[in-house]
N, C-alpha and C positions, 0 to 999 in steps of 0.2 A: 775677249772681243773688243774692236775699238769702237768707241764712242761716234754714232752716227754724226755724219758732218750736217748741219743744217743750214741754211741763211739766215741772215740777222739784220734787219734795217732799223738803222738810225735815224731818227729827226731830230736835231739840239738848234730850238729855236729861241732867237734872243723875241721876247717878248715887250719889250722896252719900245712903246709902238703910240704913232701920235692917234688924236682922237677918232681920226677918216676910219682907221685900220679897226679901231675897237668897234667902231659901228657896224662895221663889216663882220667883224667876228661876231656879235650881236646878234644879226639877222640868219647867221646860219645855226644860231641855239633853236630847239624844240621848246615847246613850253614848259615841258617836267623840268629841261634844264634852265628856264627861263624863272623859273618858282625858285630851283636852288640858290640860284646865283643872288636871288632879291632875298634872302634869306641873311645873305652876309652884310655886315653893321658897312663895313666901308666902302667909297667907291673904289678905293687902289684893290682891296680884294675883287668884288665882284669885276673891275675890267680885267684883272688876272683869271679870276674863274674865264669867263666869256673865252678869252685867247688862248687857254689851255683849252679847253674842250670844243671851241673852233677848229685848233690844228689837230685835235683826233678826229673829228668829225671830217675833215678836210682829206687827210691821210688816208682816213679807211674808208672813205668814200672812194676814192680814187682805184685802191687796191680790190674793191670789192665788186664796182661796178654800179651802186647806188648813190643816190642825192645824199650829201653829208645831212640835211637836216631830218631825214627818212631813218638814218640808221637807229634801230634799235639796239638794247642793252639786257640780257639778262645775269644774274650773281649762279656759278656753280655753290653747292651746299657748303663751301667752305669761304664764301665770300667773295670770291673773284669775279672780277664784271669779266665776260667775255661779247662777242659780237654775235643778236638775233639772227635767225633767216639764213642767206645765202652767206653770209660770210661766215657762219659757224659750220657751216657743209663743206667749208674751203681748208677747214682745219686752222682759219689763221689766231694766232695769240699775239696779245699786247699787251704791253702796260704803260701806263704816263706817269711822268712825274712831273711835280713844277716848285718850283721856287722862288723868289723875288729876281725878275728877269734875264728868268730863260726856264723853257721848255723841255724835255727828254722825252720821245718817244721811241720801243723798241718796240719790233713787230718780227713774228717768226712764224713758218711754218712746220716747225718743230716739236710741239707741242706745250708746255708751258715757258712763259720765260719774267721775268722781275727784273725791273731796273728803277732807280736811284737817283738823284741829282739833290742837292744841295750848296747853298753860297757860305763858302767858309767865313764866321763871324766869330764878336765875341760872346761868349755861352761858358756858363760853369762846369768846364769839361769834366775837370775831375771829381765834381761832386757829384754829379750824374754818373758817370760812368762808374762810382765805386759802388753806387743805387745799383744800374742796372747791368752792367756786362760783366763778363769773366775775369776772376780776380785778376788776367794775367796781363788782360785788354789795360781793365784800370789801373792796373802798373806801370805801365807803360804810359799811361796817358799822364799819370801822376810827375812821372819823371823828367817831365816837359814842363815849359811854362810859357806862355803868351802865346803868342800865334804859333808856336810850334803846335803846343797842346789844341791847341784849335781844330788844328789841319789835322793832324794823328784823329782826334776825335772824330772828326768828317768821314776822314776816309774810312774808319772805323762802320760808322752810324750808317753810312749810304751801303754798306756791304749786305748788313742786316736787312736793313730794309728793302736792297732789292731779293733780298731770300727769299723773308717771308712776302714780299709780292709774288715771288713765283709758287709759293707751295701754297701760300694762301692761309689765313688764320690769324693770331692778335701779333701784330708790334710788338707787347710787351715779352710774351715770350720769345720772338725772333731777337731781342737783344742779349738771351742768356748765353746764346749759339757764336762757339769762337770761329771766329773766321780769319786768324793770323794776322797782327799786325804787322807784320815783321817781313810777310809774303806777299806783294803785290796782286799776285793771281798766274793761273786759275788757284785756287783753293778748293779743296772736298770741304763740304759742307753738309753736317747732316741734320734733319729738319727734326722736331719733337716727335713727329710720327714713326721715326726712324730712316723714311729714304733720302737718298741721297744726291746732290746737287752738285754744280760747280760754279763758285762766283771771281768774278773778272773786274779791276778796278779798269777805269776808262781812264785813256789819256786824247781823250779827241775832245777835253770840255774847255772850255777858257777858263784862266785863271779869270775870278778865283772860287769857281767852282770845285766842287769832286762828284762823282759818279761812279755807277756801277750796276754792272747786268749779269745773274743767275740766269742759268738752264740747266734739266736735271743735266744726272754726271752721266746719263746715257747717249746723251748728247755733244755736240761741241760748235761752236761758232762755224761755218764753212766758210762760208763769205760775209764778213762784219761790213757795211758800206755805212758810211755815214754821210746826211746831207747839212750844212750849218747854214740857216739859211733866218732871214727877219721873219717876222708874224706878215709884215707886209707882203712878201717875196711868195712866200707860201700861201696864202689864202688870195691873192692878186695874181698870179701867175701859174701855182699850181704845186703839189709837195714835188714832182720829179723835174722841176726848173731848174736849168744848170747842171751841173757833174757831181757825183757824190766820188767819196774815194773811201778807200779800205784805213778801216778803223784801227790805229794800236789798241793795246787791251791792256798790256800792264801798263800803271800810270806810275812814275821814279817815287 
């Protein structure tokens, strides 16, 4: 049988945003997430917190049909936040990521889905990756040096990560899970539970990003759209401002 085709929206928002726009983001946090955010030691995190969880707030406001600062959150038993009330009746799934400026949100009505974003830097690939991934992954990574091994490790790292966002459960086990460096995507992917996924490297990120979005392997992207838009653009204007266009999905 083939894999149900589902839709898949992108948001890859550059978060890199003057102070008007952070105040703005600001005013559409709840108080739970008003406590998180004053939790964090710096202000460069907490106005990234603020603007990541504005543009979800923003997003699945729109999509849902409530006030972004109304929307509830509850975790399934395996940790996953999904959307309270009428947008879990809607069937929709999401996940965010963020990273030092920019944004990823994917939203499906598919059933679950994990996505990924990361800013390729320097980091001790290969002594992490011999820590925690497959001997074959930190071979490879090993084989490299400098920004190669960086980018190999990223693209690596965001694959895992959007897994276990979609199946849900620790990081640390979603790194032992080989996900083919070698294979851009789709890749079979199979979770410690045993079922089974498909994960997809993105080529719609700017360099010098990498990214990537899981959905089970019962599933398939139907319509991938992506919209690339500022925190400004989005939260001033609105997430479906402008044109989105169809996503590539292997990234070279």
């Amino acid at each position: 049988m083939s894999p149900q085709a589902v839709p898949v929206l992108l948001w890859c928002v550059s978060t890199r945003a003057p102070d008007r726009v952070v105040r703005t983001a600001r005013l559409l946090l709840p108080a739970a997430d008003r406590e998180r955010m004053a939790r964090l030691k710096s202000r460069t995190d907490q106005d990234a917190f603020a603007l990541s969880r504005a543009v979800l707030r923003r997003c699945l406001g729109a999509l849902t049909g409530e006030a972004p600062k109304a929307l509830r959150f509850t975790r399934q038993d395996n940790g996953k936040p999904e959307v309270a009330g009428a947008g879990r009746d809607s069937g929709l799934a999401f996940s965010l990521s963020h990273t030092a400026g920019l944004t990823l949100l994917a939203v499906t009505w598919g059933g679950s889905v994990g996505t990924d974003v990361e800013r390729v830097r320097k980091v001790a690939a290969a002594r992490i990756a011999a820590r925690y991934f497959p001997a074959d992954e930190a071979a490879a990574v090993a084989a490299l040096s400098g920004h190669e091994a960086w980018d190999l490790f990223f693209r690596l790292w965001v694959r895992k990560e959007a897994c276990v966002k979609a199946w849900g459960g620790r990081l640390r086990e979603g790194m032992r899970v080989s996900v083919q460096p070698a294979h851009p995507g789709p890749t079979a992917v199979r979770s410690p539970d045993g079922r089974m996924w498909r994960v997809w490297s993105l080529a719609c990120v700017p360099a010098p990003y990498r990214a990537a979005v899981a959905l089970p392997r019962s599933t398939r992207p139907g319509v991938l759209t992506v919209r690339h838009m500022t925190a400004g653009e989005l939260l001033e204007s609105g997430p479906v401002a402008g044109r989105g266009r169809r996503c590539d999905l292997a990234a070279p």
